[in-house]
C-alpha positions as CSV (number, residue, x, y, z in Angstrom):
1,X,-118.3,-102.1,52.0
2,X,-116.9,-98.6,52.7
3,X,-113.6,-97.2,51.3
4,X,-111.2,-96.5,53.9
5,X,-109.7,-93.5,53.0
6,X,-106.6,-91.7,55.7
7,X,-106.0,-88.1,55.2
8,X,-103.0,-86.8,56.9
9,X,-102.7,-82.9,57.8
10,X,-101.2,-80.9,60.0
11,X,-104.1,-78.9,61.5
12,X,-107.7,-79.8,60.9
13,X,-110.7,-78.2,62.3
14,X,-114.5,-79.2,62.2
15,X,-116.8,-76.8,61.6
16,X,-119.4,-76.9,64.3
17,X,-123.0,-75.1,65.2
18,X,-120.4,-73.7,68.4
19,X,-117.4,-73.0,65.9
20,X,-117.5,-69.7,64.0
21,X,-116.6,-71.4,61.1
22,X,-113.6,-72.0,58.4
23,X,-111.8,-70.0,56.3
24,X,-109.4,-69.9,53.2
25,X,-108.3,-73.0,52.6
26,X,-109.4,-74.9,55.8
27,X,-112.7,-74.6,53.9
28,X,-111.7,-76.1,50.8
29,X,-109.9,-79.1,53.1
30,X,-112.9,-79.4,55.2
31,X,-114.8,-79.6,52.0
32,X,-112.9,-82.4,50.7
33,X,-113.1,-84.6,53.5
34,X,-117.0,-84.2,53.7
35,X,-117.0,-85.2,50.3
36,X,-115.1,-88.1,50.9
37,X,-117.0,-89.3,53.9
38,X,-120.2,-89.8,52.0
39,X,-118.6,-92.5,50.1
40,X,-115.8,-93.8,52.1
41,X,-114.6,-94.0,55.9
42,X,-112.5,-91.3,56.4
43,X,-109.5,-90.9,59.3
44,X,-107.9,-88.0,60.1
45,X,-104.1,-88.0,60.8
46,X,-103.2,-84.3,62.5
47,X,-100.8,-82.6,64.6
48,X,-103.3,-80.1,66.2
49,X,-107.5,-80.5,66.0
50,X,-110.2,-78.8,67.8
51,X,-112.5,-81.5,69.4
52,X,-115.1,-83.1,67.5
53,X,-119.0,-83.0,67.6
54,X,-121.2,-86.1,68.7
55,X,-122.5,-86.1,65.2
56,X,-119.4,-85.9,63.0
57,X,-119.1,-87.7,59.6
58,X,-115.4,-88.4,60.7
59,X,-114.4,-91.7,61.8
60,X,-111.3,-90.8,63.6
61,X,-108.5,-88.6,64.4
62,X,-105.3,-89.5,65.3
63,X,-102.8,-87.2,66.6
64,X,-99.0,-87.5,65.5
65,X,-96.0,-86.0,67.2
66,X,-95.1,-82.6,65.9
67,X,-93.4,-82.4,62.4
68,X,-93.2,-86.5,62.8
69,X,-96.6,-87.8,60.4
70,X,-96.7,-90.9,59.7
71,X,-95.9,-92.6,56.5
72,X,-98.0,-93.1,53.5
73,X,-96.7,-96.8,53.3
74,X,-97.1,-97.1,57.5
75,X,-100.9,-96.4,56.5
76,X,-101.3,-98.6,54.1
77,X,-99.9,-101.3,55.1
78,X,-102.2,-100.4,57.8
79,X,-105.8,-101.6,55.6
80,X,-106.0,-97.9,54.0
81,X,-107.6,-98.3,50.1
82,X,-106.6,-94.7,49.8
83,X,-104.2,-92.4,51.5
């Protein structure tokens, strides 16, 4: 069984064939959570995304109101291994 892993952000972005990529360090975050998601399941908790692709290696996102993210102890009290 999968680790279930919640990162919490305040802006993520996929990179997508339609996107025209990442830079700085939205690269190195993206990064990190693709690394992450080959081993564990992986939510996303953001205030502001871009949709995601059909194919993504992202379980879900979750939107939180702005400046308001929720708790580490919210999320794992919520069945995270990891947040």
């Amino acid at each position: 069984m999968n680790k279930k892993v919640a990162i919490i952000t305040k802006y993520f972005v996929e990179i997508t064939p339609e996107s025209d990529g990442v830079r700085g360090a939205g690269l190195y975050i993206y990064s990190f959570i693709y690394s992450l998601s080959l081993c564990c399941d992986v939510d996303v908790y953001c205030e502001e995304n871009t949709p995601m692709s059909k194919d993504s290696h992202i379980k879900n996102i979750f939107h939180y109101e702005k400046d308001n993210p929720p708790s580490s102890e919210d999320l794992e009290k919520g069945g995270y291994d990891f947040v």
